[in-house]
C-alpha positions in Angstrom: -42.8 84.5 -3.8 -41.0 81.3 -2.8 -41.4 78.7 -0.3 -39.1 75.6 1.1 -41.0 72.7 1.9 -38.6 70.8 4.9 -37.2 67.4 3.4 -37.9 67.9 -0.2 -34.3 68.0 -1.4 -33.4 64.8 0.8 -36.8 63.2 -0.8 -35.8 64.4 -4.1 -32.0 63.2 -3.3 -33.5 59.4 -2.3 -36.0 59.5 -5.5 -33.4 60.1 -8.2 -31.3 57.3 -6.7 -34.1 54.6 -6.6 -35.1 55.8 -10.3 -31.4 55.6 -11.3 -30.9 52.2 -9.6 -34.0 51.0 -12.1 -32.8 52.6 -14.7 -29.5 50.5 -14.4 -31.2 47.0 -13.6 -33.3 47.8 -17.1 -29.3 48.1 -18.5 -30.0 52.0 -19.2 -26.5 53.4 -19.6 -25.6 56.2 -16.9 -25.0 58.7 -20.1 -28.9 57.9 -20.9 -30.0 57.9 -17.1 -28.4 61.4 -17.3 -29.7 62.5 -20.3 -33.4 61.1 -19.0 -33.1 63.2 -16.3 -32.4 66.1 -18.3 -34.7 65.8 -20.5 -37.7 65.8 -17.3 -35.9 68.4 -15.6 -36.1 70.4 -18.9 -40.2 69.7 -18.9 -40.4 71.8 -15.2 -38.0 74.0 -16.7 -39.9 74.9 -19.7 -43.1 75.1 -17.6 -41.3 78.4 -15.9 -41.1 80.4 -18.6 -44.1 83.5 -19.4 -44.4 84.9 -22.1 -44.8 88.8 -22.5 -44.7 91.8 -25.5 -41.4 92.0 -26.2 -41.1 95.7 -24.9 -41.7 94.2 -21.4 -39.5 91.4 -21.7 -35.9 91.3 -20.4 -33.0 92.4 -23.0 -31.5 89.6 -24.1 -28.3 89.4 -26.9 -30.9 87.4 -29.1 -34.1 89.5 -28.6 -35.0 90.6 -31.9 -34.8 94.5 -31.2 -38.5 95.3 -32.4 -41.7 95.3 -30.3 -43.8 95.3 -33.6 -43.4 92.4 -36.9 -44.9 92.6 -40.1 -48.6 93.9 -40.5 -48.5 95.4 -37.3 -48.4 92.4 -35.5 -47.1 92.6 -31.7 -44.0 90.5 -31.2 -43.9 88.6 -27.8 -40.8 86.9 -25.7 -39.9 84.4 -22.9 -40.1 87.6 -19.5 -37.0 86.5 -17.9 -33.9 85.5 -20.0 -32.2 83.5 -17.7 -34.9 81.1 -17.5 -34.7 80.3 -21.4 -31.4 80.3 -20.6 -31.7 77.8 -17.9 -34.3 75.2 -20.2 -31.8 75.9 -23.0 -28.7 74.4 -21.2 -31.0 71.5 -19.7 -31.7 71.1 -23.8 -28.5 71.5 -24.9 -30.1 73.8 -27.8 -29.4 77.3 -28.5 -31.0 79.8 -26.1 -31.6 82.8 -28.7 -33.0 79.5 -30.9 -35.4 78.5 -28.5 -36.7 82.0 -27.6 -37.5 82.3 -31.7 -38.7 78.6 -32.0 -41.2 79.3 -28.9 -42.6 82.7 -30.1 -42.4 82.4 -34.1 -43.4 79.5 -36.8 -42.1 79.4 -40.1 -44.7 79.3 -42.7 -43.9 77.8 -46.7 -45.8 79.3 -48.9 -45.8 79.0 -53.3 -43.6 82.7 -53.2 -41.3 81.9 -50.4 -41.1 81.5 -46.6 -42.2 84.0 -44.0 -41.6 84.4 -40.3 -45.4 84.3 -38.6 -45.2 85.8 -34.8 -47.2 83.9 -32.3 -49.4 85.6 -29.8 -48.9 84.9 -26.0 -51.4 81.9 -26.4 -49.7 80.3 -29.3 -46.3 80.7 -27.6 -47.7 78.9 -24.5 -49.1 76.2 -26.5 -45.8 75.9 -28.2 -43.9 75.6 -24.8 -46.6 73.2 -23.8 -46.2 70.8 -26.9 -42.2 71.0 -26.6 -42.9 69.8 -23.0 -45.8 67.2 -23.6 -43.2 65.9 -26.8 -40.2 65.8 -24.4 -42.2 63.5 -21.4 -43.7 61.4 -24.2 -40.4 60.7 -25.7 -39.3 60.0 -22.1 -41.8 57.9 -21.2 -41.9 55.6 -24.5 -38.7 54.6 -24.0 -38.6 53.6 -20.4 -41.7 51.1 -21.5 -39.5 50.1 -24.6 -36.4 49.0 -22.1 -38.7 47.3 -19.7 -40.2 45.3 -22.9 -36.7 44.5 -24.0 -35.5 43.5 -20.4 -38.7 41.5 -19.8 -38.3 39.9 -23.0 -34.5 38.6 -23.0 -35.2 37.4 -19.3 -38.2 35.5 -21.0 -35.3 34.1 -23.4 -36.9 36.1 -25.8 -34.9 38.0 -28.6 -35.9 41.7 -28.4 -35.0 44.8 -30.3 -32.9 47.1 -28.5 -34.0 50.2 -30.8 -37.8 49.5 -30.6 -37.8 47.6 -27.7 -40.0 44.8 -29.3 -40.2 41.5 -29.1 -39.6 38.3 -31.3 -42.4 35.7 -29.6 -41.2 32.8 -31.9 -38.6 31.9 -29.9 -40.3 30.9 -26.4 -43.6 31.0 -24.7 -45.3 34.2 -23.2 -48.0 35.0 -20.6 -50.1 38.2 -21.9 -51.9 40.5 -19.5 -54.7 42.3 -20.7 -55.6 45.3 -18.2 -58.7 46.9 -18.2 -58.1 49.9 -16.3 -61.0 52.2 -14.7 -64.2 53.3 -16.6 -64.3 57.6 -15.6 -67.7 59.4 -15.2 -67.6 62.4 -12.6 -69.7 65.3 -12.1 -67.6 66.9 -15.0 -66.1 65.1 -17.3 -63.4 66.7 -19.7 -60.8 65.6 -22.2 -59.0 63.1 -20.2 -62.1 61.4 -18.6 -63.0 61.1 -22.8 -59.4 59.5 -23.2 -59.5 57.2 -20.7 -63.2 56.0 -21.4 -61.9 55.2 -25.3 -59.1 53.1 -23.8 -61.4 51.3 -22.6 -64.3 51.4 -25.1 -61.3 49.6 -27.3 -60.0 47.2 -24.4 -64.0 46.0 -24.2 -64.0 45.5 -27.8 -60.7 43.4 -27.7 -62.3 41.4 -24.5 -65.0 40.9 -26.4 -64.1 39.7 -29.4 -61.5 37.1 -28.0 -63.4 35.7 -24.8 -66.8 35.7 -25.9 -66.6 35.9 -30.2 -63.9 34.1 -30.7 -64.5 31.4 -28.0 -67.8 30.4 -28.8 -67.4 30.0 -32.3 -64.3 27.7 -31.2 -67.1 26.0 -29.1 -69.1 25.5 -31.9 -66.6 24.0 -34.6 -65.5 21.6 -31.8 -69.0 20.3 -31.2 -68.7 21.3 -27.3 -72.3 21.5 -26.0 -72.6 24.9 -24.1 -75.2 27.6 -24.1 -74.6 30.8 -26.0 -74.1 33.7 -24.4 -75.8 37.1 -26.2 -73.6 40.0 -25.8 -73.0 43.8 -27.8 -69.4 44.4 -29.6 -70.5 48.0 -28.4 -69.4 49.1 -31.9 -71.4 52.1 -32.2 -69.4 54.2 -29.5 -66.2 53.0 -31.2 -67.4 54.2 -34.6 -68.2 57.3 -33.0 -65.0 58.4 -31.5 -62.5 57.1 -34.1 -64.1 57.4 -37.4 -61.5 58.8 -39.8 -64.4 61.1 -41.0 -66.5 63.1 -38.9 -65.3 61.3 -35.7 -65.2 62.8 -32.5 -61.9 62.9 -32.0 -60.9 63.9 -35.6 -63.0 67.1 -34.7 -61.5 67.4 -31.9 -58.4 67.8 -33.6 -59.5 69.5 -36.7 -61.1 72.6 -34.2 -57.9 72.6 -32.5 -55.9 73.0 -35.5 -57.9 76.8 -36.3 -56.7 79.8 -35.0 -60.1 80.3 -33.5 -61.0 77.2 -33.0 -63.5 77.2 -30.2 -65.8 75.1 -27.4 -68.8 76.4 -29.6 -67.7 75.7 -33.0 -66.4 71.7 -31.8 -70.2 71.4 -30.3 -71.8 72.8 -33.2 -69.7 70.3 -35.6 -70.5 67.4 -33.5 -74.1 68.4 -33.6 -74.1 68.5 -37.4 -72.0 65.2 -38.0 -73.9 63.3 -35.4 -77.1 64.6 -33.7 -80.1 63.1 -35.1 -82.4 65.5 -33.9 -80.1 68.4 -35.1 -80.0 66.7 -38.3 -84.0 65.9 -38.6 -84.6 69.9 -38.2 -82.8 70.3 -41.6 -80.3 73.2 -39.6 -78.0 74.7 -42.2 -74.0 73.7 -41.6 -71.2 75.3 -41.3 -68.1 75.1 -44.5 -66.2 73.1 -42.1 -68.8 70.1 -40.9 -68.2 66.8 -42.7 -71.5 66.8 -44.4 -73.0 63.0 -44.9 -71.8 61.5 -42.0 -74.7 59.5 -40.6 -75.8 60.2 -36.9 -75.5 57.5 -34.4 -77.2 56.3 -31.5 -74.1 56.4 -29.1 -74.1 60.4 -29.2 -76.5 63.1 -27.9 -76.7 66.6 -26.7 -77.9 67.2 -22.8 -80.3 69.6 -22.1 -77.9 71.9 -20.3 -75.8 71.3 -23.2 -78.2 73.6 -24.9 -77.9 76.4 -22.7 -76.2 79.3 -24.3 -72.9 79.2 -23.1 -72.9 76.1 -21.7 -70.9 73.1 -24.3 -71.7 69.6 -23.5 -72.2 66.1 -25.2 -73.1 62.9 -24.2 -71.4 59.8 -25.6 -73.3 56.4 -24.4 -70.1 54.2 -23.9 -71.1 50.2 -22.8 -70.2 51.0 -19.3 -72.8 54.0 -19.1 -73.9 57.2 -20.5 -70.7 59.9 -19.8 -71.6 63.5 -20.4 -68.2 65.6 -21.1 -68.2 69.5 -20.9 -66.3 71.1 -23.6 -64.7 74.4 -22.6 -61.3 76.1 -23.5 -59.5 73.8 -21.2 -60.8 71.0 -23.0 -59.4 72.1 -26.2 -56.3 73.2 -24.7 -55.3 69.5 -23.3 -55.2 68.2 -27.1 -53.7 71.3 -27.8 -50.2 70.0 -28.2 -49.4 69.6 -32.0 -45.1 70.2 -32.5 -44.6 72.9 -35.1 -41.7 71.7 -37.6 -39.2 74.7 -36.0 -39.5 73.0 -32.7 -38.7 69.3 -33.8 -35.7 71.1 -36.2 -34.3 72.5 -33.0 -34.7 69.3 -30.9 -33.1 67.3 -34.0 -29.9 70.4 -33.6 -29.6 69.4 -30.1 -26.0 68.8 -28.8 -27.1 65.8 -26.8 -27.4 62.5 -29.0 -29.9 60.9 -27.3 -32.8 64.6 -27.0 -32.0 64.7 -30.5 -33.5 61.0 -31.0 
Protein backbone atom coordinates (compact mmCIF):
# COMPACT_ATOMS: atom_id res chain seq x y z
CA UNK A 1 0.00 0.00 0.00
CA UNK A 2 0.83 3.73 0.13
CA UNK A 3 0.44 6.42 2.50
CA UNK A 4 0.82 10.51 2.32
CA UNK A 5 2.25 11.96 5.29
CA UNK A 6 0.59 15.89 5.29
CA UNK A 7 3.57 18.44 4.73
CA UNK A 8 6.22 16.14 3.54
CA UNK A 9 6.57 17.51 -0.04
CA UNK A 10 6.56 21.30 1.37
CA UNK A 11 9.38 19.89 4.10
CA UNK A 12 11.09 18.15 1.41
CA UNK A 13 10.60 21.35 -0.99
CA UNK A 14 12.30 23.78 2.03
CA UNK A 15 15.12 20.93 2.62
CA UNK A 16 16.46 20.73 -0.86
CA UNK A 17 16.61 24.57 -0.99
CA UNK A 18 18.60 24.96 2.36
CA UNK A 19 20.98 21.97 1.12
CA UNK A 20 21.31 23.74 -2.28
CA UNK A 21 21.89 27.19 -0.70
CA UNK A 22 25.09 25.21 1.14
CA UNK A 23 26.02 23.62 -1.54
CA UNK A 24 26.39 27.09 -3.38
CA UNK A 25 28.22 29.03 -0.33
CA UNK A 26 30.76 25.79 -0.45
CA UNK A 27 31.10 27.10 -4.48
CA UNK A 28 29.37 23.65 -5.62
CA UNK A 29 28.31 24.37 -9.16
CA UNK A 30 24.39 24.04 -9.74
CA UNK A 31 25.34 21.20 -12.58
CA UNK A 32 27.09 19.24 -9.40
CA UNK A 33 24.24 20.33 -6.84
CA UNK A 34 22.05 18.59 -9.43
CA UNK A 35 24.01 15.83 -10.13
CA UNK A 36 24.41 15.41 -6.01
CA UNK A 37 20.98 15.17 -5.83
CA UNK A 38 20.71 12.64 -8.27
CA UNK A 39 22.99 10.59 -7.30
CA UNK A 40 20.99 10.38 -3.36
CA UNK A 41 17.79 10.21 -5.06
CA UNK A 42 19.18 7.23 -7.09
CA UNK A 43 20.25 5.52 -3.47
CA UNK A 44 16.15 5.48 -2.47
CA UNK A 45 15.60 4.60 -5.84
CA UNK A 46 17.76 1.58 -5.90
CA UNK A 47 16.48 0.63 -2.45
CA UNK A 48 12.94 0.00 -4.33
CA UNK A 49 13.85 -2.60 -6.42
CA UNK A 50 13.10 -6.70 -5.41
CA UNK A 51 14.48 -9.10 -6.84
CA UNK A 52 12.53 -12.30 -8.08
CA UNK A 53 13.07 -15.70 -10.62
CA UNK A 54 12.95 -14.31 -13.72
CA UNK A 55 9.70 -16.29 -14.68
CA UNK A 56 7.94 -13.97 -12.06
CA UNK A 57 9.47 -10.87 -13.01
CA UNK A 58 7.92 -8.30 -15.43
CA UNK A 59 8.80 -8.67 -19.31
CA UNK A 60 11.07 -6.28 -20.06
CA UNK A 61 12.96 -5.62 -23.79
CA UNK A 62 16.29 -6.55 -21.92
CA UNK A 63 15.20 -9.58 -19.88
CA UNK A 64 17.25 -12.28 -20.94
CA UNK A 65 14.30 -14.72 -22.20
CA UNK A 66 15.44 -17.81 -20.00
CA UNK A 67 14.26 -18.59 -16.40
CA UNK A 68 17.20 -21.24 -16.15
CA UNK A 69 21.48 -20.32 -16.93
CA UNK A 70 24.07 -22.69 -17.17
CA UNK A 71 24.23 -25.77 -14.67
CA UNK A 72 20.80 -25.40 -13.98
CA UNK A 73 21.17 -22.41 -12.10
CA UNK A 74 17.85 -20.19 -11.63
CA UNK A 75 18.19 -16.78 -13.22
CA UNK A 76 16.63 -13.94 -11.07
CA UNK A 77 15.48 -10.13 -12.08
CA UNK A 78 14.64 -6.63 -10.69
CA UNK A 79 10.08 -7.53 -10.20
CA UNK A 80 8.99 -4.44 -11.70
CA UNK A 81 10.77 -2.88 -14.78
CA UNK A 82 9.80 0.45 -14.44
CA UNK A 83 11.52 0.79 -11.31
CA UNK A 84 15.06 -0.14 -12.85
CA UNK A 85 13.91 1.96 -15.27
CA UNK A 86 13.31 4.82 -12.90
CA UNK A 87 17.09 4.28 -10.85
CA UNK A 88 18.50 3.83 -14.39
CA UNK A 89 17.42 7.40 -15.57
CA UNK A 90 18.40 8.90 -12.07
CA UNK A 91 22.00 7.03 -13.08
CA UNK A 92 22.04 8.02 -16.39
CA UNK A 93 23.25 4.22 -17.14
CA UNK A 94 21.61 1.82 -19.29
CA UNK A 95 18.50 0.21 -17.85
CA UNK A 96 18.84 -3.46 -19.52
CA UNK A 97 22.70 -2.79 -18.14
CA UNK A 98 21.82 -2.36 -14.75
CA UNK A 99 19.28 -5.16 -14.61
CA UNK A 100 22.45 -7.64 -15.81
CA UNK A 101 25.06 -5.75 -13.64
CA UNK A 102 22.62 -6.28 -10.47
CA UNK A 103 21.71 -9.97 -11.12
CA UNK A 104 25.04 -11.38 -12.84
CA UNK A 105 29.02 -11.02 -12.19
CA UNK A 106 31.49 -11.67 -14.69
CA UNK A 107 34.07 -14.09 -13.67
CA UNK A 108 37.97 -14.35 -15.53
CA UNK A 109 39.08 -17.36 -15.49
CA UNK A 110 42.71 -19.06 -17.32
CA UNK A 111 40.11 -20.54 -20.41
CA UNK A 112 38.02 -17.45 -20.78
CA UNK A 113 35.21 -15.45 -19.13
CA UNK A 114 31.86 -16.71 -17.98
CA UNK A 115 28.55 -15.04 -17.02
CA UNK A 116 27.93 -16.32 -13.04
CA UNK A 117 24.04 -15.67 -12.17
CA UNK A 118 23.54 -14.29 -8.70
CA UNK A 119 20.89 -15.64 -6.44
CA UNK A 120 18.28 -13.20 -4.84
CA UNK A 121 20.71 -12.63 -1.89
CA UNK A 122 23.71 -11.76 -3.98
CA UNK A 123 21.56 -9.44 -6.14
CA UNK A 124 20.39 -7.62 -3.06
CA UNK A 125 23.84 -7.31 -1.79
CA UNK A 126 24.82 -6.01 -5.16
CA UNK A 127 22.07 -3.30 -5.09
CA UNK A 128 23.07 -2.58 -1.61
CA UNK A 129 26.92 -2.04 -2.41
CA UNK A 130 25.93 0.14 -5.67
CA UNK A 131 23.85 2.21 -3.04
CA UNK A 132 26.38 2.24 -0.03
CA UNK A 133 29.21 3.21 -3.07
CA UNK A 134 26.98 5.92 -4.47
CA UNK A 135 26.25 7.78 -0.70
CA UNK A 136 29.98 7.32 0.09
CA UNK A 137 31.02 8.91 -3.00
CA UNK A 138 28.47 11.63 -2.13
CA UNK A 139 29.41 12.11 1.08
CA UNK A 140 33.38 12.33 0.55
CA UNK A 141 33.04 14.97 -1.55
CA UNK A 142 30.82 17.33 0.39
CA UNK A 143 33.59 16.94 3.32
CA UNK A 144 36.31 17.54 0.50
CA UNK A 145 34.55 21.08 -0.60
CA UNK A 146 34.01 22.07 3.00
CA UNK A 147 37.96 21.33 3.61
CA UNK A 148 38.72 23.38 0.47
CA UNK A 149 36.30 26.26 1.43
CA UNK A 150 37.54 26.22 5.04
CA UNK A 151 40.98 26.18 3.90
CA UNK A 152 41.10 29.14 1.24
CA UNK A 153 39.04 31.29 3.84
CA UNK A 154 41.99 30.22 6.29
CA UNK A 155 44.25 31.84 3.39
CA UNK A 156 45.17 28.51 2.89
CA UNK A 157 45.93 27.01 -0.67
CA UNK A 158 43.72 23.89 -1.15
CA UNK A 159 43.30 21.31 -3.77
CA UNK A 160 40.08 21.62 -5.59
CA UNK A 161 40.29 17.79 -6.78
CA UNK A 162 41.18 16.27 -3.28
CA UNK A 163 39.96 18.88 -1.34
CA UNK A 164 43.28 18.99 0.75
CA UNK A 165 45.08 21.36 2.22
CA UNK A 166 48.62 23.03 1.88
CA UNK A 167 49.31 24.13 5.86
CA UNK A 168 52.66 25.92 4.91
CA UNK A 169 51.16 28.81 3.95
CA UNK A 170 49.31 30.07 7.24
CA UNK A 171 48.42 29.01 10.72
CA UNK A 172 45.60 26.38 11.58
CA UNK A 173 43.50 25.44 14.71
CA UNK A 174 43.02 21.49 14.73
CA UNK A 175 40.03 19.83 16.41
CA UNK A 176 40.38 16.49 17.55
CA UNK A 177 36.78 14.93 18.32
CA UNK A 178 36.32 12.14 20.33
CA UNK A 179 32.89 11.11 19.59
CA UNK A 180 30.76 8.53 21.80
CA UNK A 181 32.07 5.23 23.21
CA UNK A 182 28.76 2.53 22.23
CA UNK A 183 27.96 -0.44 24.55
CA UNK A 184 24.07 -1.39 24.53
CA UNK A 185 22.32 -4.50 25.43
CA UNK A 186 23.27 -5.74 21.86
CA UNK A 187 25.96 -4.59 20.16
CA UNK A 188 26.44 -5.33 16.38
CA UNK A 189 28.65 -4.18 13.49
CA UNK A 190 28.25 -0.52 13.82
CA UNK A 191 28.52 -0.32 17.64
CA UNK A 192 32.14 -2.39 16.65
CA UNK A 193 32.90 0.53 14.14
CA UNK A 194 32.31 3.20 16.13
CA UNK A 195 34.16 1.77 19.35
CA UNK A 196 37.43 1.34 16.78
CA UNK A 197 37.07 4.99 15.87
CA UNK A 198 37.57 5.62 19.03
CA UNK A 199 39.94 2.86 20.27
CA UNK A 200 42.29 4.80 17.43
CA UNK A 201 41.20 8.55 18.54
CA UNK A 202 42.38 7.32 22.32
CA UNK A 203 45.55 6.14 20.96
CA UNK A 204 46.17 9.45 19.02
CA UNK A 205 45.10 11.41 22.45
CA UNK A 206 47.34 9.44 24.00
CA UNK A 207 50.31 9.53 22.42
CA UNK A 208 50.26 13.40 21.77
CA UNK A 209 48.92 14.69 25.26
CA UNK A 210 50.35 12.39 27.60
CA UNK A 211 53.54 10.52 25.44
CA UNK A 212 54.62 13.09 23.67
CA UNK A 213 54.16 15.90 26.30
CA UNK A 214 55.91 14.47 29.09
CA UNK A 215 58.85 13.48 27.33
CA UNK A 216 58.86 17.24 26.06
CA UNK A 217 58.66 17.85 29.94
CA UNK A 218 61.46 15.93 30.50
CA UNK A 219 64.11 17.21 27.75
CA UNK A 220 63.16 20.73 29.02
CA UNK A 221 63.99 20.02 32.60
CA UNK A 222 60.29 21.13 33.72
CA UNK A 223 59.73 19.66 37.20
CA UNK A 224 56.28 17.76 37.02
CA UNK A 225 55.09 14.44 38.20
CA UNK A 226 54.61 11.71 35.71
CA UNK A 227 51.54 10.56 34.97
CA UNK A 228 51.13 6.38 34.37
CA UNK A 229 48.78 5.65 31.68
CA UNK A 230 48.05 2.45 28.89
CA UNK A 231 48.46 3.18 25.00
CA UNK A 232 45.54 0.50 25.06
CA UNK A 233 47.48 -1.21 22.22
CA UNK A 234 46.31 -4.59 22.70
CA UNK A 235 42.58 -3.88 21.51
CA UNK A 236 44.06 -1.96 18.52
CA UNK A 237 46.24 -4.94 17.64
CA UNK A 238 43.27 -6.94 17.82
CA UNK A 239 40.93 -5.34 15.50
CA UNK A 240 43.32 -4.13 12.78
CA UNK A 241 46.03 -6.63 12.50
CA UNK A 242 46.60 -7.28 8.79
CA UNK A 243 46.75 -11.02 9.84
CA UNK A 244 44.24 -12.74 11.79
CA UNK A 245 42.55 -9.32 12.86
CA UNK A 246 39.13 -9.00 13.68
CA UNK A 247 38.14 -7.04 11.08
CA UNK A 248 40.25 -8.81 8.36
CA UNK A 249 38.01 -11.87 9.34
CA UNK A 250 35.32 -10.06 9.16
CA UNK A 251 35.96 -9.40 5.76
CA UNK A 252 37.51 -12.57 4.69
CA UNK A 253 33.94 -14.57 6.01
CA UNK A 254 32.14 -12.11 4.10
CA UNK A 255 33.97 -12.56 0.98
CA UNK A 256 32.64 -16.70 0.90
CA UNK A 257 29.61 -17.68 -0.62
CA UNK A 258 28.70 -19.25 2.65
CA UNK A 259 30.28 -17.30 4.78
CA UNK A 260 28.43 -17.45 8.06
CA UNK A 261 27.90 -15.96 11.91
CA UNK A 262 29.33 -19.50 12.98
CA UNK A 263 32.23 -19.88 10.82
CA UNK A 264 33.49 -15.79 11.70
CA UNK A 265 33.10 -16.97 15.56
CA UNK A 266 34.81 -20.10 15.13
CA UNK A 267 37.87 -18.22 13.28
CA UNK A 268 38.06 -15.67 15.92
CA UNK A 269 38.07 -18.38 18.47
CA UNK A 270 41.03 -20.08 16.77
CA UNK A 271 43.11 -16.85 15.94
CA UNK A 272 42.50 -15.38 19.37
CA UNK A 273 40.94 -17.30 22.22
CA UNK A 274 43.42 -18.46 24.59
CA UNK A 275 41.38 -20.92 26.24
CA UNK A 276 40.20 -22.25 22.71
CA UNK A 277 43.73 -22.35 21.88
CA UNK A 278 45.12 -24.12 25.28
CA UNK A 279 42.53 -27.12 24.56
CA UNK A 280 44.68 -27.92 21.38
CA UNK A 281 40.95 -27.80 19.21
CA UNK A 282 41.74 -28.71 15.64
CA UNK A 283 41.24 -25.55 12.98
CA UNK A 284 39.64 -25.07 10.21
CA UNK A 285 41.74 -24.59 6.34
CA UNK A 286 40.76 -21.09 6.52
CA UNK A 287 41.98 -19.83 10.31
CA UNK A 288 45.28 -17.89 10.14
CA UNK A 289 47.14 -20.46 12.13
CA UNK A 290 50.04 -18.74 14.53
CA UNK A 291 48.44 -15.76 15.36
CA UNK A 292 48.99 -15.28 19.09
CA UNK A 293 45.85 -14.87 21.32
CA UNK A 294 45.40 -11.67 23.21
CA UNK A 295 44.12 -10.43 26.28
CA UNK A 296 41.74 -7.80 24.79
CA UNK A 297 39.41 -10.72 23.28
CA UNK A 298 37.18 -13.45 24.84
CA UNK A 299 34.18 -15.47 24.26
CA UNK A 300 30.93 -14.98 26.77
CA UNK A 301 29.30 -17.60 28.21
CA UNK A 302 26.10 -17.19 26.17
CA UNK A 303 28.43 -16.90 23.38
CA UNK A 304 28.80 -20.58 23.82
CA UNK A 305 25.37 -21.46 23.49
CA UNK A 306 24.57 -23.36 20.40
CA UNK A 307 23.19 -20.88 18.20
CA UNK A 308 23.92 -18.06 19.92
CA UNK A 309 27.47 -16.04 18.24
CA UNK A 310 29.07 -13.57 20.53
CA UNK A 311 32.52 -12.05 21.35
CA UNK A 312 33.78 -9.76 23.75
CA UNK A 313 36.46 -7.24 22.86
CA UNK A 314 37.84 -5.35 26.17
CA UNK A 315 38.28 -1.75 24.51
CA UNK A 316 39.94 1.02 27.25
CA UNK A 317 36.58 2.47 27.83
CA UNK A 318 35.00 -1.08 28.96
CA UNK A 319 34.40 -4.57 28.08
CA UNK A 320 31.77 -4.44 24.74
CA UNK A 321 30.23 -7.82 23.97
CA UNK A 322 29.01 -7.73 20.13
CA UNK A 323 26.48 -10.44 18.78
CA UNK A 324 27.36 -11.73 15.51
CA UNK A 325 24.33 -12.81 13.37
CA UNK A 326 23.48 -12.54 9.57
CA UNK A 327 22.72 -8.94 9.98
CA UNK A 328 26.04 -8.39 11.20
CA UNK A 329 27.67 -9.85 8.32
CA UNK A 330 25.34 -8.29 5.94
CA UNK A 331 26.34 -4.48 7.13
CA UNK A 332 30.07 -5.09 5.85
CA UNK A 333 28.49 -6.77 3.17
CA UNK A 334 29.04 -4.17 0.59
CA UNK A 335 32.16 -5.11 -1.62
CA UNK A 336 31.48 -3.41 -5.60
CA UNK A 337 31.82 -6.12 -8.11
CA UNK A 338 34.02 -4.78 -11.17
CA UNK A 339 30.59 -4.97 -13.57
CA UNK A 340 29.11 -2.41 -11.31
CA UNK A 341 31.98 0.19 -11.06
CA UNK A 342 32.30 -0.49 -15.29
CA UNK A 343 28.74 0.66 -15.50
CA UNK A 344 29.09 3.58 -13.09
CA UNK A 345 32.51 4.58 -15.07
CA UNK A 346 29.80 4.23 -18.62
CA UNK A 347 27.60 6.70 -16.99
CA UNK A 348 26.39 9.60 -19.16
CA UNK A 349 26.72 12.03 -16.32
CA UNK A 350 30.48 13.32 -15.83
CA UNK A 351 30.47 13.80 -12.44
CA UNK A 352 28.54 9.74 -11.27
CA UNK A 353 31.13 8.57 -13.49
CA UNK A 354 33.89 10.20 -11.11
Amino acid sequence: GSAALEGAEAMGLATRESACDAMTILGVSEADQDAILGAVAAVVLLGQLEFVPEAEAEAAEWSAGAGVGEAGHERFAPRRAADVATAAAALCVDPGELASALCTRLVSAADGTFTVLLDAAQCVSARDALAKALYAAVFGYVVRMCNQVLGTAGGEAGDAATGSLDRSTGLFIGILDIFGFESFARNSFEQLCINYANEKLQAQFVRHVLSEQQAEYEREGIPWQRVAFSAGGAALELLEARRGGVLTLIDEECGLRQGSPAGLLQKLREAHDKQHQATGAPKTNSAPGGVAATSAFAIPRVGGAAGVHAFTVRHYAADVTYSVDEAFLAKNADALHADLSSLLWRSGDGWRAR
